[in-house]
C-alpha positions in Angstrom: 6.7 22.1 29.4 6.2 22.3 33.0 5.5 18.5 34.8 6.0 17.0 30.7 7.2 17.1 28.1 6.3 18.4 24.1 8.5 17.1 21.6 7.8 17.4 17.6 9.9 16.1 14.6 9.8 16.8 11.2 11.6 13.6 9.2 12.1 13.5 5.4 13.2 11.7 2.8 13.8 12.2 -0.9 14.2 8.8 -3.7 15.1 6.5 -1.0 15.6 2.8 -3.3 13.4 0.4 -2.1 16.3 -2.6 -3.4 16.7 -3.5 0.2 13.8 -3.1 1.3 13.0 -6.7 0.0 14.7 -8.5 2.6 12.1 -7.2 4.9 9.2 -9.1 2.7 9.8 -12.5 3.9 8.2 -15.3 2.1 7.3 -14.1 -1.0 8.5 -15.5 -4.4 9.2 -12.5 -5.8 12.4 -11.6 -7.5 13.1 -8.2 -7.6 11.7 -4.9 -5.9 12.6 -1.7 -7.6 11.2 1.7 -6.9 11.9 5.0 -4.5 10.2 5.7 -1.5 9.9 9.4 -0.3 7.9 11.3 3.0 7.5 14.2 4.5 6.4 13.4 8.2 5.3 15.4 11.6 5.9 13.6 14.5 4.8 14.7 18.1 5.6 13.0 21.7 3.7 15.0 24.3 3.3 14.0 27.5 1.2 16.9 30.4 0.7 15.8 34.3 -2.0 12.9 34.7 -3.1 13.6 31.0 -3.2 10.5 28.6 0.0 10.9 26.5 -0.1 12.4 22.9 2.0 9.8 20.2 1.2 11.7 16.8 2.3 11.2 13.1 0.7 12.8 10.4 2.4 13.6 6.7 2.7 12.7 3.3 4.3 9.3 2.1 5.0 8.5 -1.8 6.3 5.3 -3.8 7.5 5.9 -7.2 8.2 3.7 -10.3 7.4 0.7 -8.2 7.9 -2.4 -10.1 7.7 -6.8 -8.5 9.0 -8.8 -10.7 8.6 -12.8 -10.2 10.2 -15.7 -12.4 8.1 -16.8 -15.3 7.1 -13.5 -16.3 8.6 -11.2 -18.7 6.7 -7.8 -17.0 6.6 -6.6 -13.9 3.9 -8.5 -12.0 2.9 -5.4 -10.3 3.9 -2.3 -10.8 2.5 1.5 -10.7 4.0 5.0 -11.8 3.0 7.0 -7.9 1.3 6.5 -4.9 0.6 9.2 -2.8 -0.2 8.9 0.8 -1.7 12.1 2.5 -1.9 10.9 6.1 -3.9 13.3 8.5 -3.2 11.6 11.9 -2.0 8.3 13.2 -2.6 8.0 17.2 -0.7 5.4 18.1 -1.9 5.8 21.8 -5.9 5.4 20.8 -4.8 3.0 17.7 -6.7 5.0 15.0 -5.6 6.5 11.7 -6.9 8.8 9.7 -6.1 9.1 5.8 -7.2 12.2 3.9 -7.0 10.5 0.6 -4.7 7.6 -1.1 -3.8 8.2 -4.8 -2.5 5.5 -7.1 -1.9 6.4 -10.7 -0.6 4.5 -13.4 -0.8 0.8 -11.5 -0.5 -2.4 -13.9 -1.3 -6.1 -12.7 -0.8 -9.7 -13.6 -3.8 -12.3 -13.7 -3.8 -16.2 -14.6 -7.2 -16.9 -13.1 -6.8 -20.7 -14.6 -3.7 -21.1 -12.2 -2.9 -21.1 -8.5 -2.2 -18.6 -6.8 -4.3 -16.2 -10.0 -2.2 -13.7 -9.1 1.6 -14.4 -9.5 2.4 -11.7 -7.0 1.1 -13.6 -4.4 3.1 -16.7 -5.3 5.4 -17.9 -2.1 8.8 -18.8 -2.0 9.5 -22.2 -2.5 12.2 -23.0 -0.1 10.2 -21.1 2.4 9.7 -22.2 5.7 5.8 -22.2 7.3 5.2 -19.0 8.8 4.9 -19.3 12.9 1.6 -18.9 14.6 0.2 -15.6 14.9 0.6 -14.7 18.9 -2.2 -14.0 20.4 -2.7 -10.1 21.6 -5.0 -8.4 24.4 -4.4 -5.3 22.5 -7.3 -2.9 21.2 -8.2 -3.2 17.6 -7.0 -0.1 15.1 -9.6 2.2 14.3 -9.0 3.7 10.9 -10.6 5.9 8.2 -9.7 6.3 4.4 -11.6 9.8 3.8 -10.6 9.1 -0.3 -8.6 6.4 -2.4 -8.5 7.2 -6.3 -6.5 4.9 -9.0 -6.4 6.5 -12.4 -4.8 4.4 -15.9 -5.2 1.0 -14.0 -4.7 -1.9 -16.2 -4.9 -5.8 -15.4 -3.3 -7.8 -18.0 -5.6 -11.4 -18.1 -3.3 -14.6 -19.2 -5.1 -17.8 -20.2 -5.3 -19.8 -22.8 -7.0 -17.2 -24.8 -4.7 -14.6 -26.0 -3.8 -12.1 -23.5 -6.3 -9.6 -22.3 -5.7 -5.8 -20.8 -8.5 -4.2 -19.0 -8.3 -0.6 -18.0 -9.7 0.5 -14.9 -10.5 4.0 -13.0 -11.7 3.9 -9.9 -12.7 6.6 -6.6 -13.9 4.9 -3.6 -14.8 7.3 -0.6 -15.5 6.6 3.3 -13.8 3.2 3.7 -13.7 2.6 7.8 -13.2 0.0 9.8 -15.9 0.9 12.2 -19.8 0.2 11.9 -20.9 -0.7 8.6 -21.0 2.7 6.4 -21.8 2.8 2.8 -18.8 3.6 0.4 -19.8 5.5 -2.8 -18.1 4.0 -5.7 -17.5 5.6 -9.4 -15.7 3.0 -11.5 -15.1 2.7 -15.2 -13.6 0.1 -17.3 -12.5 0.2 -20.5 -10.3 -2.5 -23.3 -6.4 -1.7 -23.8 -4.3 -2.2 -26.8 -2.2 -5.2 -25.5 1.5 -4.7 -26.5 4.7 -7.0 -25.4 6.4 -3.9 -23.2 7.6 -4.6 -19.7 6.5 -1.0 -18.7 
């Protein structure tokens, strides 16, 4: 291009293991991460005279068989079957994303609500160190946009001192933004699941 330049990629990946991907979650008490991670991605680096410069991504990003497992459980204390990601633009010049839809199918969670944290997930490692101060930024804010997220066969296994309790959930939100208030239409259902003893 003439006084620029116009450069576009195409990346992908295909049942990349997510093993290692653990050391980059620091913190966390969790003991395991198993799962694959796939994309299909578009990426575009323009840059035209005086014109504001273009820094595009757009594409498709899935997690598969995604299971967290923590000590003291014997099941996965999160886990889901897919996520799907359609992504139809992030501008990393404006700082806004837009997400056509998010799909997550299959997803299955641990709850104690009589202990802290109520979700083991969330429990920190021990031997941890405090985490620094967050540094302070001049930056704009992201702008972003989730046109659709859906999350079919949810379950949340409840452990108290009752017996254990699964609760099914199906869910489609639409027009989550992080911009001026906007109402998001909601269709939920919830419905009682055969508890079993599977780690699945």
């Amino acid at each position: 291009v003439a006084g620029g330049f116009d450069i576009e990629t195409d990346v992908k990946g295909h049942r990349l293991a997510l093993q290692r991907a653990r050391v980059y979650i620091p913190d966390v008490g969790w003991r395991s991460l198993e799962g694959d991670l796939g994309f299909e991605l578009h990426h575009r680096l323009a840059q035209t005279g005086a014109q504001e410069p273009i820094h595009d991504v757009r594409g498709i990003i899935a997690l598969r068989d995604v299971k967290v497992q923590v000590p003291g459980l014997d099941r996965p204390a999160l886990a889901w079957q897919r996520l799907l990601v359609h992504v139809d633009s992030v501008d990393l010049v404006a700082r806004r994303a837009v997400v056509r839809s998010i799909d997550l199918s299959g997803p299955s969670v641990v709850a104690r609500p009589m202990i802290q944290p109520p979700l083991p997930l969330l429990a920190r490692d021990p031997i941890a160190a405090a985490p620094p101060p967050a540094p302070t930024t001049t930056q704009a804010p992201w702008h972003w946009r989730i046109r659709t997220v859906r999350l079919t066969k949810g379950v949340a296994r409840v452990e108290s001192n009752a017996p254990p309790l699964d609760v099914g959930l199906d869910a489609t939100l639409r027009g989550l933004t992080s911009d001026a208030p906007e109402p998001v239409a909601v269709h939920a259902a919830l419905r009682a699941e055969t508890c079993t003893d599977e780690n699945n």
